[in-house]
C-alpha positions as CSV (number, residue, x, y, z in Angstrom):
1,X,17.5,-19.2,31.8
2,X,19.4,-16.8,29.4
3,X,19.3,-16.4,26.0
4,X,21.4,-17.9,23.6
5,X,23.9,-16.0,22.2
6,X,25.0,-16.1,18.5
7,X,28.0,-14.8,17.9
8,X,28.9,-13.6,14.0
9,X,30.9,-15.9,11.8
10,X,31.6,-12.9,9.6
11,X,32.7,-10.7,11.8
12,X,32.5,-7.2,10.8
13,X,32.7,-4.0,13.2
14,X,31.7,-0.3,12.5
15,X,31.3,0.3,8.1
16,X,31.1,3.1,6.1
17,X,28.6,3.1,3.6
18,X,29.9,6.3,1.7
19,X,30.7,3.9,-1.4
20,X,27.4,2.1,-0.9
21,X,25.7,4.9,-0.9
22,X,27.4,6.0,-4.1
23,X,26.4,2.3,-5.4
24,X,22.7,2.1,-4.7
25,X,22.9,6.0,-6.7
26,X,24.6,5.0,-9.3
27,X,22.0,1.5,-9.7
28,X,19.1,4.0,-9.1
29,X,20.1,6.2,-12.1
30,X,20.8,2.7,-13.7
31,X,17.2,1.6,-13.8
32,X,15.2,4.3,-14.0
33,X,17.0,4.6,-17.8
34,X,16.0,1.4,-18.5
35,X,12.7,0.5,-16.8
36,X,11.5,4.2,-15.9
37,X,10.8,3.0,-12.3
38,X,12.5,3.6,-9.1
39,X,12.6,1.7,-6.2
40,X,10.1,4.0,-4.5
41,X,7.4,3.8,-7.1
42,X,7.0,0.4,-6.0
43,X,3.9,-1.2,-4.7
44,X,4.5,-3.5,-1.7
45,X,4.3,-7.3,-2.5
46,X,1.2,-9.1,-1.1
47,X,2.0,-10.9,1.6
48,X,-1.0,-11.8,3.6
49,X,-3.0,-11.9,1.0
50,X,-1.5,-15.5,-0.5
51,X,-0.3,-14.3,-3.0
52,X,2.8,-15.4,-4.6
53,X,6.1,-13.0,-3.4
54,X,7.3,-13.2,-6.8
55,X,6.3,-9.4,-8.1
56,X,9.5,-7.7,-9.1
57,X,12.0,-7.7,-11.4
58,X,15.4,-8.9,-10.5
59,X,17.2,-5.2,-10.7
60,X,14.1,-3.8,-9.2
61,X,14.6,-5.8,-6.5
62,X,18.4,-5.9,-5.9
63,X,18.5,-1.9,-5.8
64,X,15.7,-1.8,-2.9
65,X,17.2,-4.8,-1.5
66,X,21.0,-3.0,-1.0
67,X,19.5,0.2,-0.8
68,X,17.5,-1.2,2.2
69,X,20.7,-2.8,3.3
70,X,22.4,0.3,3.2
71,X,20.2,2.3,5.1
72,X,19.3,-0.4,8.2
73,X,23.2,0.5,8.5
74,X,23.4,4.0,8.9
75,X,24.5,6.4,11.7
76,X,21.6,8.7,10.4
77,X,18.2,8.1,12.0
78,X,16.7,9.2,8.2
79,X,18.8,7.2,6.4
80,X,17.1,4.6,9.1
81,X,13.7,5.7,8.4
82,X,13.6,5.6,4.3
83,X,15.2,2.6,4.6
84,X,11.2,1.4,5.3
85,X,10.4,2.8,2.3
86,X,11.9,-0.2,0.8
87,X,11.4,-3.0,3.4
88,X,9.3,-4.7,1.1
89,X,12.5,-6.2,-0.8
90,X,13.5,-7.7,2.5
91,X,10.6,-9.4,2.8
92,X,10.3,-10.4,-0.7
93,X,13.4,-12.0,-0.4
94,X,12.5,-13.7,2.7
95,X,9.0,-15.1,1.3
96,X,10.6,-16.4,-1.8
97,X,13.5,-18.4,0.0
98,X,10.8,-19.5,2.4
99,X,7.7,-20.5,-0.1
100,X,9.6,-21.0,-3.2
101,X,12.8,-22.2,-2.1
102,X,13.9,-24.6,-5.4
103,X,13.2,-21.2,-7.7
104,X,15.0,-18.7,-5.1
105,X,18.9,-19.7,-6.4
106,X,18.2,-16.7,-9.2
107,X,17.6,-14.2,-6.9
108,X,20.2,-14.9,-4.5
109,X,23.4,-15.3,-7.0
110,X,21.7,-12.2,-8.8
111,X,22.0,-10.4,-5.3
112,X,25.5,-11.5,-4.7
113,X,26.4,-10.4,-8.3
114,X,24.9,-7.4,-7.2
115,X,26.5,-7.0,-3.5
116,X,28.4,-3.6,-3.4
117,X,30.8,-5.2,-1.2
118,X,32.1,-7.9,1.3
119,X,30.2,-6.5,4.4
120,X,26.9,-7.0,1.7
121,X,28.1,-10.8,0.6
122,X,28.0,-11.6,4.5
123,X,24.2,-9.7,5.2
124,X,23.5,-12.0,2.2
125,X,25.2,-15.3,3.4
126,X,23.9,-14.6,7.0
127,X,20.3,-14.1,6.3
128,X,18.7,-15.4,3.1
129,X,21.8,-18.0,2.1
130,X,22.0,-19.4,5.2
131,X,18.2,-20.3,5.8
132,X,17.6,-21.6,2.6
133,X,20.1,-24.2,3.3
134,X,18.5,-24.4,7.1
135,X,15.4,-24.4,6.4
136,X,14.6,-25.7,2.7
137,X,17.6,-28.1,1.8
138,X,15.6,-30.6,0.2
139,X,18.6,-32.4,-2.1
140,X,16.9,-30.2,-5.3
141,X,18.1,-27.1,-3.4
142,X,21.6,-28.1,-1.8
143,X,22.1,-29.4,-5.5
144,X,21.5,-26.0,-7.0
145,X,23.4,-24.1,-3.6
146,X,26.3,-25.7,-4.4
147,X,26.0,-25.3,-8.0
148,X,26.1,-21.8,-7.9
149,X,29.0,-21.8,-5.5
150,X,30.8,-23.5,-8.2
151,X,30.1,-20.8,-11.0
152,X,29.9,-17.5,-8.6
153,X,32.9,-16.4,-6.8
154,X,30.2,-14.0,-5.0
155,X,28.0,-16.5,-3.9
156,X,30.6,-18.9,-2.9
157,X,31.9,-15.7,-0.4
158,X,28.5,-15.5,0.8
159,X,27.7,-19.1,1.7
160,X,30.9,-19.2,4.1
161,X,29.2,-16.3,5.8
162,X,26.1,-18.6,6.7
163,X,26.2,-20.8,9.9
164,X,24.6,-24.1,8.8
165,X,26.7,-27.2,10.0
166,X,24.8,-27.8,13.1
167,X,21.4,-27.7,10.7
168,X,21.9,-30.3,8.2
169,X,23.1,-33.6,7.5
170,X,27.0,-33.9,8.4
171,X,27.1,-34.7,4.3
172,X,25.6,-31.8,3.5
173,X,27.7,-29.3,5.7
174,X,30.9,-31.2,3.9
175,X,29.4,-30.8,0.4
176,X,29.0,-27.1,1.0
177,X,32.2,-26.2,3.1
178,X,34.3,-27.6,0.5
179,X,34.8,-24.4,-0.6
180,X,36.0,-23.0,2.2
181,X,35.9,-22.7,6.3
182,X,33.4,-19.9,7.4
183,X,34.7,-16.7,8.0
């Protein structure tokens, strides 16, 4: 028996990150004028130890989290390896969509506010988007989903990235694909 093959609603082939790059720079100069800390004087959330995944500061985390994007992406295997340096942001994101999905909406419209482009709005709506509406739509979140679709034009972009139609309630696919067919 094979493997089930998923093939990308937002289709997107080989990207430069040259202006990403310039981005997650220009967001690291940002913050350390106005909290004094980089990304890499971080301390890695707490996973295992049950503790809550709620540690960092929105901008804090949006620069790892798109700096770590950035990095998964490159041609350069060191780009690849200090993208690990910021992992944790990934996983952060992950844990608070997965434990604390009713309280996750800030994160992820403040991560589509903060996408440095289209290719970033569908990582976004592929991953953390797309499995809260999976995997914690109670009507509380799908509520608040597609209430932020309404007031973000970035988040809206990023929920048509994210395959959910065949994981919820017929109703709930139709509530959320009003605003538009995935791409």
């Amino acid at each position: 028996m094979g493997l089930l093959r998923r093939e990308p609603v937002c289709a997107f082939t080989r990207l430069t990150h040259a202006p990403l790059t310039q981005f997650v720079a220009r967001v690291r100069i940002e913050a350390r004028q106005i909290t004094g800390i980089t990304a890499d004087t971080c301390l890695r959330p707490p996973f295992l130890s049950g503790q809550s995944a709620v540690v960092h500061d929105l901008p804090e985390l949006a620069l790892a989290y798109w700096e770590t994007y950035a990095m998964t992406f490159s041609g350069d295997r060191t780009d690849r390896l200090k993208g690990e340096e910021s992992w944790w942001a990934w996983e952060e994101v992950e844990e608070r969509v997965r434990l604390h999905p009713e309280d996750s909406l800030e994160v992820l419209t403040y991560l589509a506010d903060t996408a440095p482009d289209d290719a970033a709005l569908a990582y976004l709506g592929a991953g953390p988007i797309e499995d809260l509406v999976c995997y914690g739509g109670s009507d509380v979140v799908i509520d608040r989903v597609e209430g932020a679709a309404v007031r973000n034009g970035n988040f809206r972009k990023a929920l048509r990235c994210a395959w959910f139609d065949a994981h919820v309630e017929p109703s709930v696919a139709k509530r959320l694909r009003r605003f538009g067919d995935p791409y």
